[in-house]
C-alpha positions in Angstrom: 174.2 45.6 102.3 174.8 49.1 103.8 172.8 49.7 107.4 173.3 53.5 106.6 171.6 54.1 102.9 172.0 57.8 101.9 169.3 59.5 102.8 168.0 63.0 102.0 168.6 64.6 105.1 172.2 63.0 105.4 172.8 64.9 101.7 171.6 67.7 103.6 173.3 67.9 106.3 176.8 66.7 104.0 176.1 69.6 101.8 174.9 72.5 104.9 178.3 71.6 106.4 180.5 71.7 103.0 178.8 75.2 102.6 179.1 76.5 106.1 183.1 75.7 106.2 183.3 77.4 102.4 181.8 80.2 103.4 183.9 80.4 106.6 187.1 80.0 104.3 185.8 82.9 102.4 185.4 85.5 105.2 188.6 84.6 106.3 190.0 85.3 102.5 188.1 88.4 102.6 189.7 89.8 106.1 186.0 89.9 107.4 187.0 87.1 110.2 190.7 86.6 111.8 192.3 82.9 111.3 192.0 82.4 116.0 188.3 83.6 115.6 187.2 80.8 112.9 189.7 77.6 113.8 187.1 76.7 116.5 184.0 77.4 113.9 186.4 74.9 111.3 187.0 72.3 113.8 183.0 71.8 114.9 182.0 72.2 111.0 184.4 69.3 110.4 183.6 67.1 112.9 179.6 67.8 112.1 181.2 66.9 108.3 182.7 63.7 109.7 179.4 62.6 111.3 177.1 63.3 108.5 179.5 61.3 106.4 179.4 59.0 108.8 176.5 57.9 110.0 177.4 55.1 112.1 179.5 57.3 114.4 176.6 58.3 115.9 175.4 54.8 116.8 178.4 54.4 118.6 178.8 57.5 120.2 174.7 56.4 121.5 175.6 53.2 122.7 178.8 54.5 124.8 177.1 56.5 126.3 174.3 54.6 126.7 171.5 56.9 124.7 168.6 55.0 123.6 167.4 58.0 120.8 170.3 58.6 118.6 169.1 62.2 117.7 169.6 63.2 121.6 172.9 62.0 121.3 173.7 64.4 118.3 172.2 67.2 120.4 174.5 66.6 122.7 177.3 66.6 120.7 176.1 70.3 119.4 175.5 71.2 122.9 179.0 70.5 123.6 180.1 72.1 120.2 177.9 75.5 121.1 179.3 75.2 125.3 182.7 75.4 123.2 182.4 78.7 121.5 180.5 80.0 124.2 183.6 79.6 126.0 185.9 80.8 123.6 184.2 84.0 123.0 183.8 85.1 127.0 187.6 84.8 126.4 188.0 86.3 123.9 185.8 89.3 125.1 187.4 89.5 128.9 190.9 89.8 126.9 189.4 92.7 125.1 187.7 94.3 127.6 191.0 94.3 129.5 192.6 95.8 126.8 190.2 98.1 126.5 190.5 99.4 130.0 194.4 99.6 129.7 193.7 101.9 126.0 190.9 104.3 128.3 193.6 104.4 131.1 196.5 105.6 128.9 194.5 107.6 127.1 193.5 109.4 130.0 197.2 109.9 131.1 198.0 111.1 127.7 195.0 113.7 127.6 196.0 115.3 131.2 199.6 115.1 130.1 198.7 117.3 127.2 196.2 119.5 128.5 197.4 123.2 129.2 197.8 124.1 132.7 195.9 126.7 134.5 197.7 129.1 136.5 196.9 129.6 140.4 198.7 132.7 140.1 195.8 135.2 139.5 
């Protein structure tokens, strides 16, 4: 006999994730998100795939680390998951914020490079 019947919320939670990585296939497909901005968003939809596939996982990842409410153990797993791309995007942004600042800089340059020059001649 199965300890982990099928329930509704674990069809749920199997068909949220199946829909979540489709439609993050499908913005990529459609240029609306780069491939290095959604391989993170893949990974964590897989794994939350994997463990709603898998119920027993969870038990297991509870009893490791010693977590009596199996539920809390899941929220730490999408704490983790959300500490992840919370990460990953002040990355991303401090790389584009120093690019940014290098773009303003030139641009500057370029603008007073260009700019006609006043005569102190009058």
């Amino acid at each position: 006999m199965n300890p982990y019947p099928i329930g509704p919320i674990q069809i749920l939670s199997i068909l949220f994730s199946l829909f979540l990585l489709v439609l993050i296939v499908t913005l990529i497909r459609k240029k609306k998100m780069r491939e290095e901005y959604a391989i993170l968003w893949i990974v964590i939809f897989v794994v939350f795939l994997f463990l709603s596939l898998f119920r027993g996982i969870i038990d297991k990842i509870s009893s490791l680390l010693g977590i009596q409410y199996q539920p809390a153990s899941l929220f730490l797993i999408l704490f983790g998951c959300t500490f992840l791309l919370m990460f990953h995007f002040s990355l991303v942004i401090s790389d584009l914020k120093k690019k940014l600042n290098a773009m303003a800089t030139a641009l500057t340059i370029m603008e007073e490079s260009l700019a006609p020059k006043k005569d102190d001649s009058s």
